[in-house]
C-alpha positions in Angstrom: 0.0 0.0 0.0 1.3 3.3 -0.9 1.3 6.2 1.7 -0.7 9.2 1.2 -0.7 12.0 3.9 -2.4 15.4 3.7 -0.9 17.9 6.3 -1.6 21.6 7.2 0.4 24.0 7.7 2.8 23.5 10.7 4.5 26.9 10.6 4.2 30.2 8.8 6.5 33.1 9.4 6.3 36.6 7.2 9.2 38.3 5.5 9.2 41.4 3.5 9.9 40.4 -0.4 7.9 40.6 -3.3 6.5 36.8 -4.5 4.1 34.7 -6.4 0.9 33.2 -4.8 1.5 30.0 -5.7 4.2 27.8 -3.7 7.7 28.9 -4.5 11.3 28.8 -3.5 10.3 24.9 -2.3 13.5 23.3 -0.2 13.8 20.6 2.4 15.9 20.1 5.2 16.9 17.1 8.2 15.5 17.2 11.5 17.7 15.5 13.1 14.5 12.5 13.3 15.3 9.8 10.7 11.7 9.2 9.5 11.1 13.0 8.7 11.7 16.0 6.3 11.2 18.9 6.7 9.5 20.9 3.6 9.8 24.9 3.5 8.1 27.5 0.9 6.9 30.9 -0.2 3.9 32.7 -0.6 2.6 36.1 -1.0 -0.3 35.2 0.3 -1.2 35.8 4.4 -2.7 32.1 4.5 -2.4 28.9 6.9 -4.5 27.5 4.3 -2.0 25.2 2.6 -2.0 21.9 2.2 0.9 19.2 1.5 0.0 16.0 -0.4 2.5 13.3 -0.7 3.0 9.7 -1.2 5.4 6.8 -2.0 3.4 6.5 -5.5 3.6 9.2 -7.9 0.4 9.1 -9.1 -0.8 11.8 -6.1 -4.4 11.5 -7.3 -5.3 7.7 -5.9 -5.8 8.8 -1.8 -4.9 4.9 -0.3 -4.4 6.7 2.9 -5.4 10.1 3.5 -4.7 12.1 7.1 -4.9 15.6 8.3 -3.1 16.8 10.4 -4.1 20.2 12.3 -1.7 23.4 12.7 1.0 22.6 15.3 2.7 26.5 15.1 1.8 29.7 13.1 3.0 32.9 13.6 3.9 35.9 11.2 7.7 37.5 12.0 7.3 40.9 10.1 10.3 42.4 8.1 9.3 45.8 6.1 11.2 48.0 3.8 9.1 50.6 3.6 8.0 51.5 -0.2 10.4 48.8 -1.8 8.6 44.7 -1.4 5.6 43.0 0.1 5.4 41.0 2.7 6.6 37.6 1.8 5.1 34.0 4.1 7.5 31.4 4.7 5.8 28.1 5.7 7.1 24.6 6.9 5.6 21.3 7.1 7.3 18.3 8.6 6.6 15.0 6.7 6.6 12.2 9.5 6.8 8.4 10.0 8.5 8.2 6.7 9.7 4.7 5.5 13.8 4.5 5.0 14.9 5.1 1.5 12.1 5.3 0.3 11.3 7.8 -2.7 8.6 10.0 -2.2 6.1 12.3 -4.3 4.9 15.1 -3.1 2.6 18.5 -4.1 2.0 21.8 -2.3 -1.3 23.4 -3.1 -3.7 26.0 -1.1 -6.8 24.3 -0.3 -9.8 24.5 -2.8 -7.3 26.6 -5.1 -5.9 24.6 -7.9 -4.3 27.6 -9.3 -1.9 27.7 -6.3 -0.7 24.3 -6.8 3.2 23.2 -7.7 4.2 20.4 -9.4 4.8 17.3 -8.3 8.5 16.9 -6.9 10.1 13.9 -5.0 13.0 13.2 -2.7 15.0 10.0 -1.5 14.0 9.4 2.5 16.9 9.0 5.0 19.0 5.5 5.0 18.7 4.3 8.6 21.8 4.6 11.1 22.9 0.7 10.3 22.9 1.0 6.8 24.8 4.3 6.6 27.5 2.7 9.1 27.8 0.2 6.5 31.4 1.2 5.1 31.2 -1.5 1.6 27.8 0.9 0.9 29.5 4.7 1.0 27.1 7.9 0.9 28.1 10.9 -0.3 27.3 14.6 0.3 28.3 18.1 -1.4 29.8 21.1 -0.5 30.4 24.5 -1.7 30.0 28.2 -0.7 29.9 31.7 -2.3 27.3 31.3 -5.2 25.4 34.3 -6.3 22.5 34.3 -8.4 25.3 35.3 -11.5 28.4 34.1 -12.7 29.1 30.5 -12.5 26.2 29.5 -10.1 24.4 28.4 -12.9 27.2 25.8 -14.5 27.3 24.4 -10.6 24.1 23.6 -10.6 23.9 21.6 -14.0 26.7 19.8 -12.9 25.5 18.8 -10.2 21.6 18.0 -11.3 23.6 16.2 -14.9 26.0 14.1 -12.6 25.3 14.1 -8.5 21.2 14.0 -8.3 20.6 9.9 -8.0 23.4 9.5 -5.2 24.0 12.0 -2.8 22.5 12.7 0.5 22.3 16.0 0.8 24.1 19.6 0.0 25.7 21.7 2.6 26.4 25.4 1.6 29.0 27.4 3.8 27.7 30.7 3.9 27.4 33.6 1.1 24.4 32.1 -0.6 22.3 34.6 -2.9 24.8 37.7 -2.1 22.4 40.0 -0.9 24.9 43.1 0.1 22.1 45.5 0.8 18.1 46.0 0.9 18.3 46.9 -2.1 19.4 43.2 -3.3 16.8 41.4 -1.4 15.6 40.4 -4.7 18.1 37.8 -5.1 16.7 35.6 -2.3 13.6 34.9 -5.1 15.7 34.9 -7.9 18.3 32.4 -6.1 15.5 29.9 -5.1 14.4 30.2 -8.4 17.5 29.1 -9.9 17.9 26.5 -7.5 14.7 24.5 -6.7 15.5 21.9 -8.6 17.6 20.8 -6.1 16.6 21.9 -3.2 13.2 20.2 -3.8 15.4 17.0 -4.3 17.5 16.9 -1.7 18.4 18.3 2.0 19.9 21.5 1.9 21.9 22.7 5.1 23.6 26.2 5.4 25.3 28.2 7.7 25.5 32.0 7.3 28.6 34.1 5.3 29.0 37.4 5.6 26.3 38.5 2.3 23.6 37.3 4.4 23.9 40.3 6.9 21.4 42.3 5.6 19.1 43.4 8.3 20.9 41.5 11.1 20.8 38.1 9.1 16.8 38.1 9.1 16.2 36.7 5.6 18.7 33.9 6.6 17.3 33.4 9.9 13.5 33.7 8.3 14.1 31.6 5.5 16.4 28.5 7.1 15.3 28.5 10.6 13.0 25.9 11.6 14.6 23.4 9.6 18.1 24.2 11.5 16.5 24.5 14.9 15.0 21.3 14.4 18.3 19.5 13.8 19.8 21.5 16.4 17.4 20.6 19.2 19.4 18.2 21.1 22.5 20.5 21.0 20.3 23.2 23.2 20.8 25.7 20.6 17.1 27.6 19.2 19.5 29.3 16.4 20.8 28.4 12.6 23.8 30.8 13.0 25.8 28.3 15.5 24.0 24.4 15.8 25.6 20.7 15.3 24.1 17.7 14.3 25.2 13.9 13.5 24.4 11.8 10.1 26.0 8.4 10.0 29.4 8.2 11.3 30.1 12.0 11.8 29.2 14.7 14.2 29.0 18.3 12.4 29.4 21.4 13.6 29.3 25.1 12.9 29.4 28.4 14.5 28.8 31.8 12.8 32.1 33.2 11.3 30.6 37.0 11.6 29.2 36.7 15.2 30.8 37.1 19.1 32.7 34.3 19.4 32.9 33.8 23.4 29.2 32.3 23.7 29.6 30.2 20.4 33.1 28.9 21.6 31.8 27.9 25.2 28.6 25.6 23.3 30.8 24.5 21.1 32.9 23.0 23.4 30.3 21.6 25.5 28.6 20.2 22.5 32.4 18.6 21.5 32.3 17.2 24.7 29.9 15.3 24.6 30.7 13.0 21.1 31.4 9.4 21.4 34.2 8.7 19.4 33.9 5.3 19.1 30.5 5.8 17.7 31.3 8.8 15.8 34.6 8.5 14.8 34.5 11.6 12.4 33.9 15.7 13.3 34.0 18.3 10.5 33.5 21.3 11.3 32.1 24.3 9.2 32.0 27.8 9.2 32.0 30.7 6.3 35.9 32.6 6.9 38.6 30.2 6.8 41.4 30.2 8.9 44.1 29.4 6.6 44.3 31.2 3.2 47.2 32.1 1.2 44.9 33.2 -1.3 45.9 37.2 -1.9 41.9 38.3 -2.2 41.0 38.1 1.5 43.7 35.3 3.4 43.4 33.9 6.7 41.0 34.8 8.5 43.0 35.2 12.2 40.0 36.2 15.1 37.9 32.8 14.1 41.4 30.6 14.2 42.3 32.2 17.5 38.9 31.1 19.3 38.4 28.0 17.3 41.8 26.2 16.6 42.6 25.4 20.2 39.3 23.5 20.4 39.9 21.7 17.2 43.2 20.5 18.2 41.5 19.4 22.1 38.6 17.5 20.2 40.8 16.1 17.3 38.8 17.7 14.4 39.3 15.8 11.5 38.0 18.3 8.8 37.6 22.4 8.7 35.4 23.6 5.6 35.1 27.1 4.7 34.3 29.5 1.7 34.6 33.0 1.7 37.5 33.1 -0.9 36.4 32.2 -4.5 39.3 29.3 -5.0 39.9 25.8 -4.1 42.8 25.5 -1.0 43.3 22.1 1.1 46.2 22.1 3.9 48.2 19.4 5.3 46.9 18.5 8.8 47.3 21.0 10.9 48.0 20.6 14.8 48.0 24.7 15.7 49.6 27.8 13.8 50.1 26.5 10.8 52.0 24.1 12.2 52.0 20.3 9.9 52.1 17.0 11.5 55.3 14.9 10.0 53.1 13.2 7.2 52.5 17.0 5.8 51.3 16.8 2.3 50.1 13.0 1.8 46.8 12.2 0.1 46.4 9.2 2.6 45.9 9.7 6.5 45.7 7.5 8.9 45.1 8.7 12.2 46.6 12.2 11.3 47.7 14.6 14.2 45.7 17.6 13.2 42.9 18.8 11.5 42.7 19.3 7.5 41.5 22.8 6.2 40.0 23.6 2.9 38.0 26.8 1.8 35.8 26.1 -1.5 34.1 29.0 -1.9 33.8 28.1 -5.7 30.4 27.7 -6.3 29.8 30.5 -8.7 31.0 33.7 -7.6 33.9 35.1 -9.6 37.0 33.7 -8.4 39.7 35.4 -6.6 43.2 34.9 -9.1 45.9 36.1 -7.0 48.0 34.0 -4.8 50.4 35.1 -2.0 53.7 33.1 -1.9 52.9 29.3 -1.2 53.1 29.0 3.0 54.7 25.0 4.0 50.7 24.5 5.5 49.4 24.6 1.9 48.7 21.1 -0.1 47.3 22.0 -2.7 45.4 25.1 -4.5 43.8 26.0 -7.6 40.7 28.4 -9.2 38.4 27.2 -10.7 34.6 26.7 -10.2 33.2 23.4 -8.0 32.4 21.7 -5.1 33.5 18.8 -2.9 32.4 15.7 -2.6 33.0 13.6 0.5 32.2 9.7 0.5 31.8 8.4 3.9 32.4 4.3 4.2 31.3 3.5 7.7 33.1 4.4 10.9 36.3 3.4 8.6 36.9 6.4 6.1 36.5 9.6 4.5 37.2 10.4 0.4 37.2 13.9 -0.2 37.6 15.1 -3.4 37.5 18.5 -5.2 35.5 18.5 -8.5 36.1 21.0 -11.1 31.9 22.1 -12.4 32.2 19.5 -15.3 33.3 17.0 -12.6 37.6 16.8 -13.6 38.7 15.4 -10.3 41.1 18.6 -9.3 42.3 17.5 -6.0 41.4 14.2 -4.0 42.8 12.7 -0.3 41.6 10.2 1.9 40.9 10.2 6.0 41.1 6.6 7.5 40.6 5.6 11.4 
Protein backbone atom coordinates (compact mmCIF):
# COMPACT_ATOMS: atom_id res chain seq x y z
CA UNK A 1 0.00 0.00 0.00
CA UNK A 2 1.26 3.34 -0.85
CA UNK A 3 1.34 6.22 1.66
CA UNK A 4 -0.70 9.23 1.22
CA UNK A 5 -0.74 11.98 3.88
CA UNK A 6 -2.41 15.40 3.68
CA UNK A 7 -0.90 17.94 6.31
CA UNK A 8 -1.55 21.59 7.17
CA UNK A 9 0.45 23.96 7.66
CA UNK A 10 2.84 23.53 10.74
CA UNK A 11 4.47 26.89 10.64
CA UNK A 12 4.16 30.24 8.79
CA UNK A 13 6.47 33.09 9.35
CA UNK A 14 6.26 36.62 7.18
CA UNK A 15 9.17 38.32 5.45
CA UNK A 16 9.25 41.36 3.47
CA UNK A 17 9.86 40.42 -0.37
CA UNK A 18 7.90 40.65 -3.31
CA UNK A 19 6.47 36.79 -4.45
CA UNK A 20 4.13 34.71 -6.43
CA UNK A 21 0.93 33.22 -4.76
CA UNK A 22 1.50 30.05 -5.70
CA UNK A 23 4.15 27.83 -3.71
CA UNK A 24 7.70 28.88 -4.47
CA UNK A 25 11.26 28.76 -3.51
CA UNK A 26 10.28 24.95 -2.28
CA UNK A 27 13.49 23.34 -0.25
CA UNK A 28 13.77 20.58 2.39
CA UNK A 29 15.91 20.13 5.24
CA UNK A 30 16.86 17.13 8.21
CA UNK A 31 15.50 17.16 11.46
CA UNK A 32 17.68 15.46 13.07
CA UNK A 33 14.54 12.54 13.33
CA UNK A 34 15.27 9.82 10.67
CA UNK A 35 11.71 9.17 9.50
CA UNK A 36 11.11 12.97 8.70
CA UNK A 37 11.68 15.97 6.26
CA UNK A 38 11.16 18.95 6.71
CA UNK A 39 9.45 20.92 3.63
CA UNK A 40 9.82 24.89 3.47
CA UNK A 41 8.12 27.52 0.91
CA UNK A 42 6.94 30.89 -0.15
CA UNK A 43 3.94 32.73 -0.62
CA UNK A 44 2.56 36.10 -0.99
CA UNK A 45 -0.33 35.19 0.34
CA UNK A 46 -1.25 35.78 4.37
CA UNK A 47 -2.74 32.11 4.54
CA UNK A 48 -2.38 28.93 6.89
CA UNK A 49 -4.51 27.49 4.26
CA UNK A 50 -2.03 25.15 2.58
CA UNK A 51 -2.05 21.95 2.21
CA UNK A 52 0.94 19.21 1.53
CA UNK A 53 0.00 15.99 -0.37
CA UNK A 54 2.46 13.28 -0.68
CA UNK A 55 2.98 9.67 -1.16
CA UNK A 56 5.39 6.76 -1.98
CA UNK A 57 3.41 6.53 -5.55
CA UNK A 58 3.57 9.23 -7.90
CA UNK A 59 0.40 9.12 -9.10
CA UNK A 60 -0.82 11.80 -6.14
CA UNK A 61 -4.40 11.54 -7.28
CA UNK A 62 -5.25 7.71 -5.87
CA UNK A 63 -5.82 8.82 -1.82
CA UNK A 64 -4.93 4.88 -0.35
CA UNK A 65 -4.43 6.69 2.94
CA UNK A 66 -5.41 10.12 3.49
CA UNK A 67 -4.73 12.06 7.07
CA UNK A 68 -4.90 15.57 8.31
CA UNK A 69 -3.06 16.78 10.42
CA UNK A 70 -4.10 20.18 12.26
CA UNK A 71 -1.66 23.40 12.72
CA UNK A 72 1.05 22.65 15.35
CA UNK A 73 2.73 26.46 15.13
CA UNK A 74 1.76 29.70 13.08
CA UNK A 75 3.04 32.86 13.55
CA UNK A 76 3.86 35.94 11.24
CA UNK A 77 7.65 37.51 12.00
CA UNK A 78 7.28 40.92 10.09
CA UNK A 79 10.28 42.37 8.06
CA UNK A 80 9.28 45.76 6.15
CA UNK A 81 11.21 48.04 3.78
CA UNK A 82 9.12 50.59 3.58
CA UNK A 83 8.01 51.46 -0.15
CA UNK A 84 10.36 48.81 -1.82
CA UNK A 85 8.59 44.73 -1.35
CA UNK A 86 5.60 43.02 0.05
CA UNK A 87 5.43 41.01 2.74
CA UNK A 88 6.61 37.61 1.81
CA UNK A 89 5.07 34.01 4.13
CA UNK A 90 7.47 31.40 4.75
CA UNK A 91 5.76 28.14 5.75
CA UNK A 92 7.10 24.58 6.91
CA UNK A 93 5.62 21.28 7.12
CA UNK A 94 7.28 18.33 8.56
CA UNK A 95 6.55 15.01 6.70
CA UNK A 96 6.62 12.22 9.50
CA UNK A 97 6.81 8.43 9.97
CA UNK A 98 8.50 8.23 6.69
CA UNK A 99 9.71 4.70 5.49
CA UNK A 100 13.77 4.46 4.99
CA UNK A 101 14.95 5.07 1.52
CA UNK A 102 12.12 5.27 0.33
CA UNK A 103 11.33 7.79 -2.66
CA UNK A 104 8.63 9.96 -2.22
CA UNK A 105 6.11 12.31 -4.33
CA UNK A 106 4.95 15.10 -3.10
CA UNK A 107 2.61 18.53 -4.07
CA UNK A 108 1.99 21.80 -2.33
CA UNK A 109 -1.33 23.37 -3.06
CA UNK A 110 -3.72 26.02 -1.12
CA UNK A 111 -6.84 24.34 -0.31
CA UNK A 112 -9.77 24.46 -2.82
CA UNK A 113 -7.30 26.62 -5.06
CA UNK A 114 -5.94 24.58 -7.86
CA UNK A 115 -4.29 27.64 -9.27
CA UNK A 116 -1.95 27.68 -6.29
CA UNK A 117 -0.75 24.31 -6.80
CA UNK A 118 3.18 23.24 -7.66
CA UNK A 119 4.21 20.42 -9.41
CA UNK A 120 4.81 17.27 -8.25
CA UNK A 121 8.54 16.93 -6.86
CA UNK A 122 10.06 13.88 -5.04
CA UNK A 123 13.01 13.24 -2.72
CA UNK A 124 14.99 10.02 -1.46
CA UNK A 125 14.02 9.40 2.48
CA UNK A 126 16.87 8.96 4.96
CA UNK A 127 18.96 5.48 5.04
CA UNK A 128 18.65 4.28 8.60
CA UNK A 129 21.76 4.64 11.13
CA UNK A 130 22.95 0.68 10.29
CA UNK A 131 22.91 1.00 6.82
CA UNK A 132 24.81 4.31 6.59
CA UNK A 133 27.47 2.71 9.11
CA UNK A 134 27.78 0.24 6.50
CA UNK A 135 31.42 1.17 5.14
CA UNK A 136 31.23 -1.51 1.62
CA UNK A 137 27.80 0.90 0.93
CA UNK A 138 29.51 4.73 0.96
CA UNK A 139 27.07 7.86 0.93
CA UNK A 140 28.07 10.91 -0.27
CA UNK A 141 27.27 14.57 0.27
CA UNK A 142 28.35 18.12 -1.41
CA UNK A 143 29.85 21.14 -0.49
CA UNK A 144 30.35 24.52 -1.66
CA UNK A 145 30.02 28.16 -0.67
CA UNK A 146 29.89 31.73 -2.29
CA UNK A 147 27.26 31.33 -5.25
CA UNK A 148 25.42 34.27 -6.26
CA UNK A 149 22.50 34.31 -8.38
CA UNK A 150 25.28 35.34 -11.46
CA UNK A 151 28.40 34.11 -12.74
CA UNK A 152 29.08 30.46 -12.53
CA UNK A 153 26.19 29.52 -10.07
CA UNK A 154 24.36 28.37 -12.90
CA UNK A 155 27.23 25.82 -14.52
CA UNK A 156 27.33 24.37 -10.58
CA UNK A 157 24.06 23.57 -10.62
CA UNK A 158 23.94 21.58 -13.99
CA UNK A 159 26.75 19.83 -12.93
CA UNK A 160 25.52 18.76 -10.23
CA UNK A 161 21.63 18.00 -11.32
CA UNK A 162 23.61 16.20 -14.88
CA UNK A 163 26.03 14.05 -12.59
CA UNK A 164 25.30 14.14 -8.48
CA UNK A 165 21.20 14.05 -8.31
CA UNK A 166 20.62 9.87 -8.01
CA UNK A 167 23.37 9.49 -5.17
CA UNK A 168 23.97 12.02 -2.82
CA UNK A 169 22.48 12.71 0.55
CA UNK A 170 22.31 16.00 0.84
CA UNK A 171 24.09 19.65 0.02
CA UNK A 172 25.75 21.67 2.62
CA UNK A 173 26.39 25.44 1.64
CA UNK A 174 29.05 27.38 3.82
CA UNK A 175 27.70 30.72 3.86
CA UNK A 176 27.41 33.62 1.11
CA UNK A 177 24.37 32.05 -0.56
CA UNK A 178 22.25 34.56 -2.87
CA UNK A 179 24.79 37.67 -2.12
CA UNK A 180 22.35 40.00 -0.88
CA UNK A 181 24.85 43.09 0.11
CA UNK A 182 22.11 45.52 0.80
CA UNK A 183 18.06 45.97 0.89
CA UNK A 184 18.30 46.95 -2.10
CA UNK A 185 19.45 43.18 -3.27
CA UNK A 186 16.76 41.43 -1.38
CA UNK A 187 15.62 40.43 -4.65
CA UNK A 188 18.12 37.83 -5.13
CA UNK A 189 16.74 35.63 -2.35
CA UNK A 190 13.61 34.93 -5.08
CA UNK A 191 15.71 34.85 -7.88
CA UNK A 192 18.28 32.44 -6.15
CA UNK A 193 15.53 29.86 -5.09
CA UNK A 194 14.35 30.23 -8.44
CA UNK A 195 17.46 29.08 -9.86
CA UNK A 196 17.93 26.49 -7.46
CA UNK A 197 14.69 24.48 -6.72
CA UNK A 198 15.53 21.92 -8.60
CA UNK A 199 17.63 20.82 -6.12
CA UNK A 200 16.61 21.92 -3.16
CA UNK A 201 13.17 20.23 -3.83
CA UNK A 202 15.36 17.04 -4.33
CA UNK A 203 17.48 16.94 -1.71
CA UNK A 204 18.35 18.26 2.05
CA UNK A 205 19.90 21.47 1.94
CA UNK A 206 21.93 22.68 5.10
CA UNK A 207 23.62 26.20 5.43
CA UNK A 208 25.31 28.25 7.68
CA UNK A 209 25.55 31.96 7.35
CA UNK A 210 28.61 34.06 5.30
CA UNK A 211 29.00 37.41 5.64
CA UNK A 212 26.32 38.47 2.25
CA UNK A 213 23.61 37.29 4.41
CA UNK A 214 23.95 40.33 6.89
CA UNK A 215 21.38 42.27 5.63
CA UNK A 216 19.10 43.38 8.30
CA UNK A 217 20.86 41.54 11.14
CA UNK A 218 20.81 38.08 9.14
CA UNK A 219 16.75 38.13 9.08
CA UNK A 220 16.18 36.71 5.62
CA UNK A 221 18.66 33.89 6.56
CA UNK A 222 17.30 33.41 9.86
CA UNK A 223 13.54 33.66 8.34
CA UNK A 224 14.13 31.63 5.54
CA UNK A 225 16.40 28.48 7.08
CA UNK A 226 15.32 28.51 10.56
CA UNK A 227 13.01 25.93 11.58
CA UNK A 228 14.60 23.42 9.64
CA UNK A 229 18.10 24.16 11.54
CA UNK A 230 16.48 24.51 14.91
CA UNK A 231 14.97 21.27 14.43
CA UNK A 232 18.29 19.50 13.84
CA UNK A 233 19.85 21.49 16.35
CA UNK A 234 17.35 20.62 19.23
CA UNK A 235 19.39 18.22 21.10
CA UNK A 236 22.54 20.46 21.01
CA UNK A 237 20.28 23.20 23.18
CA UNK A 238 20.82 25.68 20.62
CA UNK A 239 17.13 27.58 19.22
CA UNK A 240 19.46 29.33 16.44
CA UNK A 241 20.77 28.45 12.63
CA UNK A 242 23.79 30.76 12.97
CA UNK A 243 25.80 28.27 15.47
CA UNK A 244 23.97 24.37 15.79
CA UNK A 245 25.57 20.75 15.27
CA UNK A 246 24.07 17.73 14.30
CA UNK A 247 25.20 13.95 13.48
CA UNK A 248 24.41 11.76 10.07
CA UNK A 249 25.98 8.45 9.99
CA UNK A 250 29.39 8.24 11.31
CA UNK A 251 30.05 11.96 11.79
CA UNK A 252 29.17 14.71 14.19
CA UNK A 253 28.96 18.34 12.36
CA UNK A 254 29.42 21.45 13.61
CA UNK A 255 29.29 25.09 12.85
CA UNK A 256 29.45 28.38 14.49
CA UNK A 257 28.85 31.79 12.77
CA UNK A 258 32.13 33.24 11.30
CA UNK A 259 30.56 36.98 11.57
CA UNK A 260 29.15 36.75 15.16
CA UNK A 261 30.80 37.05 19.06
CA UNK A 262 32.70 34.29 19.37
CA UNK A 263 32.88 33.77 23.42
CA UNK A 264 29.15 32.28 23.69
CA UNK A 265 29.59 30.18 20.35
CA UNK A 266 33.07 28.91 21.63
CA UNK A 267 31.81 27.90 25.21
CA UNK A 268 28.59 25.56 23.27
CA UNK A 269 30.77 24.46 21.10
CA UNK A 270 32.92 22.97 23.43
CA UNK A 271 30.25 21.64 25.54
CA UNK A 272 28.63 20.21 22.50
CA UNK A 273 32.43 18.64 21.45
CA UNK A 274 32.31 17.15 24.73
CA UNK A 275 29.89 15.28 24.57
CA UNK A 276 30.69 13.02 21.13
CA UNK A 277 31.42 9.35 21.39
CA UNK A 278 34.22 8.74 19.40
CA UNK A 279 33.93 5.25 19.13
CA UNK A 280 30.49 5.81 17.75
CA UNK A 281 31.30 8.75 15.76
CA UNK A 282 34.58 8.46 14.84
CA UNK A 283 34.51 11.64 12.39
CA UNK A 284 33.87 15.69 13.33
CA UNK A 285 34.05 18.28 10.52
CA UNK A 286 33.48 21.35 11.34
CA UNK A 287 32.14 24.29 9.17
CA UNK A 288 32.01 27.80 9.20
CA UNK A 289 32.04 30.73 6.32
CA UNK A 290 35.90 32.58 6.89
CA UNK A 291 38.56 30.21 6.85
CA UNK A 292 41.44 30.18 8.93
CA UNK A 293 44.08 29.35 6.58
CA UNK A 294 44.35 31.16 3.18
CA UNK A 295 47.20 32.12 1.17
CA UNK A 296 44.92 33.23 -1.29
CA UNK A 297 45.87 37.25 -1.87
CA UNK A 298 41.87 38.31 -2.22
CA UNK A 299 40.96 38.08 1.51
CA UNK A 300 43.72 35.34 3.43
CA UNK A 301 43.38 33.86 6.73
CA UNK A 302 41.01 34.80 8.52
CA UNK A 303 43.01 35.25 12.19
CA UNK A 304 40.00 36.16 15.06
CA UNK A 305 37.94 32.82 14.09
CA UNK A 306 41.43 30.65 14.24
CA UNK A 307 42.26 32.24 17.48
CA UNK A 308 38.92 31.14 19.30
CA UNK A 309 38.36 27.98 17.34
CA UNK A 310 41.85 26.22 16.60
CA UNK A 311 42.60 25.36 20.22
CA UNK A 312 39.28 23.48 20.45
CA UNK A 313 39.95 21.69 17.22
CA UNK A 314 43.16 20.45 18.20
CA UNK A 315 41.50 19.39 22.09
CA UNK A 316 38.60 17.48 20.23
CA UNK A 317 40.78 16.14 17.27
CA UNK A 318 38.78 17.67 14.45
CA UNK A 319 39.33 15.75 11.47
CA UNK A 320 37.98 18.35 8.75
CA UNK A 321 37.55 22.35 8.67
CA UNK A 322 35.40 23.62 5.60
CA UNK A 323 35.13 27.14 4.73
CA UNK A 324 34.27 29.51 1.67
CA UNK A 325 34.63 32.99 1.66
CA UNK A 326 37.49 33.08 -0.89
CA UNK A 327 36.37 32.15 -4.48
CA UNK A 328 39.33 29.34 -4.97
CA UNK A 329 39.91 25.75 -4.11
CA UNK A 330 42.77 25.53 -1.04
CA UNK A 331 43.26 22.11 1.08
CA UNK A 332 46.22 22.11 3.94
CA UNK A 333 48.20 19.42 5.29
CA UNK A 334 46.86 18.50 8.77
CA UNK A 335 47.26 20.97 10.90
CA UNK A 336 47.96 20.58 14.81
CA UNK A 337 48.03 24.71 15.75
CA UNK A 338 49.58 27.76 13.84
CA UNK A 339 50.13 26.50 10.81
CA UNK A 340 52.04 24.06 12.22
CA UNK A 341 52.00 20.26 9.85
CA UNK A 342 52.15 17.02 11.54
CA UNK A 343 55.25 14.86 10.05
CA UNK A 344 53.10 13.23 7.23
CA UNK A 345 52.54 17.00 5.79
CA UNK A 346 51.31 16.75 2.32
CA UNK A 347 50.06 12.95 1.81
CA UNK A 348 46.85 12.20 0.08
CA UNK A 349 46.38 9.23 2.60
CA UNK A 350 45.92 9.70 6.47
CA UNK A 351 45.74 7.46 8.88
CA UNK A 352 45.06 8.75 12.17
CA UNK A 353 46.57 12.18 11.32
CA UNK A 354 47.75 14.64 14.16
CA UNK A 355 45.74 17.60 13.21
CA UNK A 356 42.87 18.80 11.50
CA UNK A 357 42.72 19.28 7.54
CA UNK A 358 41.54 22.77 6.19
CA UNK A 359 39.98 23.57 2.93
CA UNK A 360 37.97 26.78 1.79
CA UNK A 361 35.77 26.09 -1.53
CA UNK A 362 34.14 29.01 -1.93
CA UNK A 363 33.77 28.10 -5.75
CA UNK A 364 30.44 27.66 -6.27
CA UNK A 365 29.79 30.49 -8.73
CA UNK A 366 31.01 33.69 -7.60
CA UNK A 367 33.87 35.08 -9.56
CA UNK A 368 37.00 33.69 -8.39
CA UNK A 369 39.67 35.36 -6.59
CA UNK A 370 43.24 34.87 -9.12
CA UNK A 371 45.90 36.09 -6.99
CA UNK A 372 47.98 34.03 -4.80
CA UNK A 373 50.43 35.12 -1.99
CA UNK A 374 53.65 33.09 -1.90
CA UNK A 375 52.93 29.31 -1.20
CA UNK A 376 53.08 28.98 2.97
CA UNK A 377 54.70 25.02 4.05
CA UNK A 378 50.66 24.52 5.50
CA UNK A 379 49.37 24.64 1.95
CA UNK A 380 48.75 21.15 -0.11
CA UNK A 381 47.26 21.97 -2.73
CA UNK A 382 45.41 25.13 -4.47
CA UNK A 383 43.81 26.04 -7.58
CA UNK A 384 40.75 28.45 -9.25
CA UNK A 385 38.37 27.23 -10.74
CA UNK A 386 34.55 26.71 -10.19
CA UNK A 387 33.19 23.41 -8.04
CA UNK A 388 32.44 21.67 -5.14
CA UNK A 389 33.48 18.83 -2.91
CA UNK A 390 32.35 15.65 -2.61
CA UNK A 391 33.03 13.58 0.55
CA UNK A 392 32.18 9.69 0.53
CA UNK A 393 31.78 8.36 3.90
CA UNK A 394 32.43 4.34 4.18
CA UNK A 395 31.27 3.47 7.66
CA UNK A 396 33.05 4.38 10.86
CA UNK A 397 36.35 3.43 8.61
CA UNK A 398 36.92 6.39 6.09
CA UNK A 399 36.47 9.61 4.54
CA UNK A 400 37.17 10.43 0.36
CA UNK A 401 37.18 13.88 -0.24
CA UNK A 402 37.57 15.11 -3.38
CA UNK A 403 37.46 18.53 -5.22
CA UNK A 404 35.55 18.47 -8.52
CA UNK A 405 36.10 20.98 -11.15
CA UNK A 406 31.86 22.08 -12.42
CA UNK A 407 32.18 19.45 -15.27
CA UNK A 408 33.30 16.98 -12.58
CA UNK A 409 37.65 16.77 -13.56
CA UNK A 410 38.67 15.36 -10.29
CA UNK A 411 41.11 18.58 -9.32
CA UNK A 412 42.27 17.51 -5.96
CA UNK A 413 41.44 14.23 -3.98
CA UNK A 414 42.78 12.67 -0.34
CA UNK A 415 41.58 10.21 1.85
CA UNK A 416 40.95 10.17 5.99
CA UNK A 417 41.12 6.65 7.46
CA UNK A 418 40.60 5.65 11.44
Amino acid sequence: MSLMIVVMLLRSEVNAFSYRNAPQGIHIALTGVESEMSVMFFTQLKSKNYQIIYSTSSNLDILDVKVKQEVEHYKYIVYQVPGMYEELTVHEFILKGLPPATKIYYRIAMKNDETTTSETFSFITQKSRSELLKSDEPFQFLVYGDMDIFNDGQNTIDSIMRNHMKDTQFILHIGDIPYVWNHEHEYKWEKWFDMIEPITSAMPYIVCNGNHENASNFTSYKTRFTNSTVSVTTKSNTQSNLYYSFDYGSIHFITISSEHDYALQTRWMEEDLAKVNREETPFIIFYSHRPMYSSNENHGSYDPIRIAVEPLLRKYKVDLALFGHVHAYERTCPISEQGVCDKKKHRNYFKNADGTIHIHVGTAGFELNQKWDPKPEWSTYRETNHGYLRIKVFGKRALSVEFLRNGVTTADSFLIEK
